[in-house]
DSSP file (Angstrom, degrees, kcal/mol; ACC not computed):
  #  RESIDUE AA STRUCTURE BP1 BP2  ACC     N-H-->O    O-->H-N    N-H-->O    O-->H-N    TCO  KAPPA ALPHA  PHI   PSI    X-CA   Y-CA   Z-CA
    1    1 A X              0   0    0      0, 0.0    65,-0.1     0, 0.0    64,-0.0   0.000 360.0 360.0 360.0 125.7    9.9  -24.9   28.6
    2    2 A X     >  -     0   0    0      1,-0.1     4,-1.9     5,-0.0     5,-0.0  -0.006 360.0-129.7 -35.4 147.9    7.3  -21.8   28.6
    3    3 A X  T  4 S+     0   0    0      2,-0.2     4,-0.2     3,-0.1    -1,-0.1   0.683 117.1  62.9 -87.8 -10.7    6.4  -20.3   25.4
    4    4 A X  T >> S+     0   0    0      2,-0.2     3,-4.3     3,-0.1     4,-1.2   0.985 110.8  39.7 -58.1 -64.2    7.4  -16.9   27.5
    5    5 A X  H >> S+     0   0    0      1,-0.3     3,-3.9     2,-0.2     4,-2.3   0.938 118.3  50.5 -52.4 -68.9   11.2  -18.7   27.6
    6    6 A X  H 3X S+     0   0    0     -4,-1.9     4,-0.6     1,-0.3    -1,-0.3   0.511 109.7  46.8 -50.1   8.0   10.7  -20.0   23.7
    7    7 A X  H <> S+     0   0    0     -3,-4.3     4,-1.2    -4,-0.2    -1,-0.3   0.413 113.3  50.2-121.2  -5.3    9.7  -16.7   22.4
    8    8 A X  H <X S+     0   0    0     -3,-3.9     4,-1.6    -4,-1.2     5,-0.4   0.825 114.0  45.4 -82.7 -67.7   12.9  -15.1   24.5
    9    9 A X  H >X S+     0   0    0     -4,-2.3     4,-5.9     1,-0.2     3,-0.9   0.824 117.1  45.7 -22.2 -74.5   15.3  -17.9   22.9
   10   10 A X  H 3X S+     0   0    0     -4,-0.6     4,-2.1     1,-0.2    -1,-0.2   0.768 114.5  51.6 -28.3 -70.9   13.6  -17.1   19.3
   11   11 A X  H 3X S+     0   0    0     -4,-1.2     4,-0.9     2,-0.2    -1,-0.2   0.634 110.2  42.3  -9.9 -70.4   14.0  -13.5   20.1
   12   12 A X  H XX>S+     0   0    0     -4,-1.6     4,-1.6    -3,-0.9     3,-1.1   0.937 113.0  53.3 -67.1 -68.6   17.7  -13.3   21.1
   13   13 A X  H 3X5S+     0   0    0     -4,-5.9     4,-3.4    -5,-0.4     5,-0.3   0.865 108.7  48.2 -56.8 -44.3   18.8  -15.5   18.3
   14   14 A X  H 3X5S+     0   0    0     -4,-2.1     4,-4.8     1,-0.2     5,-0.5   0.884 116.4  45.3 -14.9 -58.9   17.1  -13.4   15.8
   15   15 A X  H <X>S+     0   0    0     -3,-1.1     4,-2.0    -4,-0.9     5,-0.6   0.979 115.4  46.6 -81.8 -62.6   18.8  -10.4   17.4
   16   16 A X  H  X5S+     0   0    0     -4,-1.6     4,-2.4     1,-0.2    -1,-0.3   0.966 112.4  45.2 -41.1 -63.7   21.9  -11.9   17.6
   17   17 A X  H  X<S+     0   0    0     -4,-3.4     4,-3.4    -5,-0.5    -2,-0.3   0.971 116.6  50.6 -61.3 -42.1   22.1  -13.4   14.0
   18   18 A X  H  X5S+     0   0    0     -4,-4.8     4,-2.0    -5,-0.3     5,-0.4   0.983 109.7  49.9 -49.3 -48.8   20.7   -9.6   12.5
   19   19 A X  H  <5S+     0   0    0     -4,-2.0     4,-0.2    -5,-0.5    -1,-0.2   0.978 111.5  43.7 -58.4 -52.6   23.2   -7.6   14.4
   20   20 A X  H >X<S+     0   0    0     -4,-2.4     4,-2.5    -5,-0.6     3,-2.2   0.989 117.2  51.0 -80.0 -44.4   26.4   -9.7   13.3
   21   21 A X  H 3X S+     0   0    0     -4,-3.4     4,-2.4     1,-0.2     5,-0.3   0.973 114.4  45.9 -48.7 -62.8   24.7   -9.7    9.3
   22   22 A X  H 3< S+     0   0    0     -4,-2.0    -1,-0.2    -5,-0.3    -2,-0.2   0.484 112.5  44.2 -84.8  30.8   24.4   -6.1    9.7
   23   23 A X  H <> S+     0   0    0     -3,-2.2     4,-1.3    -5,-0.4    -1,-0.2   0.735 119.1  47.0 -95.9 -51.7   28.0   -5.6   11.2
   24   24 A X  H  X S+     0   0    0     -4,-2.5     4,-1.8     2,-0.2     3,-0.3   0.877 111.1  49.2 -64.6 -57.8   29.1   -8.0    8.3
   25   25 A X  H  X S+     0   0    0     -4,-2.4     4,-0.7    -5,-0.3     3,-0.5   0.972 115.0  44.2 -49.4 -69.6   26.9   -5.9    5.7
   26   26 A X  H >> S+     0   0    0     -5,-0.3     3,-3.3     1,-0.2     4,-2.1   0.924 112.4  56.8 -42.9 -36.4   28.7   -1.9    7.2
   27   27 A X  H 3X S+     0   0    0     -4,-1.3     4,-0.8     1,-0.3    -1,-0.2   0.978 108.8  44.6 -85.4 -33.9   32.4   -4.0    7.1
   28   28 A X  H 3< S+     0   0    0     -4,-1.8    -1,-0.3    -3,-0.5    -2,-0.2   0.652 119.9  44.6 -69.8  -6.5   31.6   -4.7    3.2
   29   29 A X  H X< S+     0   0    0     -3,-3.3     3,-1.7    -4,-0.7    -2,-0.2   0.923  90.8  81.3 -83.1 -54.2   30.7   -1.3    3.0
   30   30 A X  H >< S+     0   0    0     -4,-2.1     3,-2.4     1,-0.3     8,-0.1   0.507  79.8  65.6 -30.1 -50.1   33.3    0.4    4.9
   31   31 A X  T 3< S+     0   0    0     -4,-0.8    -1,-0.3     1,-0.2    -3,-0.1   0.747 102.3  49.5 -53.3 -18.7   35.9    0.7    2.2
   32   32 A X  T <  S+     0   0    0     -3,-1.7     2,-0.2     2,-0.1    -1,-0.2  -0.041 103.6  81.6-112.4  29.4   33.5    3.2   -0.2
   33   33 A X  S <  S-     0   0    0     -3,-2.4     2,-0.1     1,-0.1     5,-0.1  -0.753  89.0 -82.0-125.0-158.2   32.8    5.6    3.0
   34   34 A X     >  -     0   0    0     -2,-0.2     4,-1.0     1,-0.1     5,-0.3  -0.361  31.2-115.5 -87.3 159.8   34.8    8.3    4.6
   35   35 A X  H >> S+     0   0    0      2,-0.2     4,-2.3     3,-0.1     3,-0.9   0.981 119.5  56.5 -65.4 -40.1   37.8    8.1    7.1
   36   36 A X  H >4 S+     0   0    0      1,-0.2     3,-2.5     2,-0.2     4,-0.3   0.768 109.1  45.9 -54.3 -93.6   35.9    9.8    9.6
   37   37 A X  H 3> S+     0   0    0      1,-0.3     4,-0.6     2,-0.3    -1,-0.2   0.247 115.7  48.9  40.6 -64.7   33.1    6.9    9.1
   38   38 A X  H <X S+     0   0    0     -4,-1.0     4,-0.7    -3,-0.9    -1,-0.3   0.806 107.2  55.0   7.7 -76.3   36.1    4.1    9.2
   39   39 A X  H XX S+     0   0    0     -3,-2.5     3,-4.4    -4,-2.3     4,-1.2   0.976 113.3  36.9 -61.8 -75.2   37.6    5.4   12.2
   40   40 A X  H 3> S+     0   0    0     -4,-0.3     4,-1.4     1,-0.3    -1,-0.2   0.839 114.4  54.0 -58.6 -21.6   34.4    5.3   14.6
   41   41 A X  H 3< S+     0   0    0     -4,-0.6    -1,-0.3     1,-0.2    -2,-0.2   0.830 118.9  43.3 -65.9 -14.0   33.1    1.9   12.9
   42   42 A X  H X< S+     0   0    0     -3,-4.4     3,-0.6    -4,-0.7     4,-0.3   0.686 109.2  50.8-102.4 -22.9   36.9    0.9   14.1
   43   43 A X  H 3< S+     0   0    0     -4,-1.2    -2,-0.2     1,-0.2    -1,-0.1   0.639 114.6  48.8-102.5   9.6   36.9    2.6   17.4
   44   44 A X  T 3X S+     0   0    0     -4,-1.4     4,-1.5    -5,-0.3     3,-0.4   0.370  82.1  95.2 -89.2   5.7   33.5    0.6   18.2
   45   45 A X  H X> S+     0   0    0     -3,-0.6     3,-3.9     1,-0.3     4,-0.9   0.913  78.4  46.4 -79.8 -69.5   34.6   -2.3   17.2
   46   46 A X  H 3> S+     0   0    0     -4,-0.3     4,-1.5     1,-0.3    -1,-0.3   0.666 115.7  52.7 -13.9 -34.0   35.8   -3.9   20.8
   47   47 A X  H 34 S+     0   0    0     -3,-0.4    -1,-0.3     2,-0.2    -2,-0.2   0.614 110.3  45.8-104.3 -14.3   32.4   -2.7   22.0
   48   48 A X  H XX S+     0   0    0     -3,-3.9     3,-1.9    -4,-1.5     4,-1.5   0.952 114.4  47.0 -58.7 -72.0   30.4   -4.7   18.9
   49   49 A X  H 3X S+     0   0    0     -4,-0.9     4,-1.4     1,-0.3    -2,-0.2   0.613 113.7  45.8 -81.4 -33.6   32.3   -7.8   19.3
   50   50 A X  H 3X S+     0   0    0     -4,-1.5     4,-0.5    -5,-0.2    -1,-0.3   0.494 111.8  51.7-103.0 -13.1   31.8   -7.8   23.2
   51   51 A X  H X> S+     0   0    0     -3,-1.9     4,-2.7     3,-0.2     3,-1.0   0.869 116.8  46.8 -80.7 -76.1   27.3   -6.8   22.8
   52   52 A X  H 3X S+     0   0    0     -4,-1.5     4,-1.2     1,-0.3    -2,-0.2   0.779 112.9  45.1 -73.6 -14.3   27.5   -9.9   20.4
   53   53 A X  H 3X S+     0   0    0     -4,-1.4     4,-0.9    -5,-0.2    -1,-0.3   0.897 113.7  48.9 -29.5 -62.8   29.6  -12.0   23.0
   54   54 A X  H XX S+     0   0    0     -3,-1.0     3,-2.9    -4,-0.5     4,-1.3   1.000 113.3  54.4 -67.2 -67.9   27.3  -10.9   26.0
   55   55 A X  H 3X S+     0   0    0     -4,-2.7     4,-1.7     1,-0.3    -1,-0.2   0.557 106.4  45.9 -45.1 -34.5   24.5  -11.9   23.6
   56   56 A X  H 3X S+     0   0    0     -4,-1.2     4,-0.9    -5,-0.3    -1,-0.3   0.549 105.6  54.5 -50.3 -39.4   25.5  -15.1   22.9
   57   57 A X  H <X S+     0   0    0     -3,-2.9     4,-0.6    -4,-0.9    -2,-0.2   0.797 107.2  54.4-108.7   9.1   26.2  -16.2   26.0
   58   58 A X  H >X S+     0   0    0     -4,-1.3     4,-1.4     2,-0.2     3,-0.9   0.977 112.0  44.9 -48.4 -85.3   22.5  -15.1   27.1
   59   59 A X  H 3X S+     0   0    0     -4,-1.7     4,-1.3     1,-0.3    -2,-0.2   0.654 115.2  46.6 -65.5 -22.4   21.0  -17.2   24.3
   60   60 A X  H 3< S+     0   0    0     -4,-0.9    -1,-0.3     2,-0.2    -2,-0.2   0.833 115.7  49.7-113.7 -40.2   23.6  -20.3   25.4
   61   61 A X  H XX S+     0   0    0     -3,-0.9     4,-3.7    -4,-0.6     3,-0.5   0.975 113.7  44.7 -57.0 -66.2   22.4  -19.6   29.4
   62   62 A X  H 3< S+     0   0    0     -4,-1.4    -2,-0.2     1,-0.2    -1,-0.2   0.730 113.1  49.1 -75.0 -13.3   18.7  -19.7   28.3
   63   63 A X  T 3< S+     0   0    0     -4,-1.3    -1,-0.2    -5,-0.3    -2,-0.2   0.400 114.5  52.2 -84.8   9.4   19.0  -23.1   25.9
   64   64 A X  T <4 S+     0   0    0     -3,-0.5    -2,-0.2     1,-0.2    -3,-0.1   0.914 110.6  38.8-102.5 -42.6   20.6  -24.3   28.7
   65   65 A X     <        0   0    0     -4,-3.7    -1,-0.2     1,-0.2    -2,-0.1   0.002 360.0 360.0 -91.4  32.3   18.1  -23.5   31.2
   66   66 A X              0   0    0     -5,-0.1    -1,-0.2   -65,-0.1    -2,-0.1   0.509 360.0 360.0 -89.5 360.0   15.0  -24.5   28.9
């Protein structure tokens, strides 16, 4: 394996683990904000869950091909 390819791995999991703590962080928030606020974090949610999917199976692609 390249250090290019190990600093991509590193990279993406980082990215990967941050994103879903700070999804996890807004949804512990969510209850003390406004309904508008609510609504769009709820009408993104399909389009979260499916960015940290993609992303995952990127990171699962490139340990695979290290």
């Amino acid at each position: 394996m390249t250090t290019a390819q190990e600093q991509f791995i590193e990279i993406l999991r980082q990215d990967v683990e941050q994103f879903e703590a700070a999804a996890e962080r807004i949804e512990e928030l969510l209850p003390h904000l406004g309904r508008e606020l609510q609504e769009q974090w709820r009408f993104t949610a399909k389009a979260r869950r499916s960015l940290i999917e993609e992303l995952r199976v990127l990171l699962r692609k490139a340990e695979k091909a290290a």
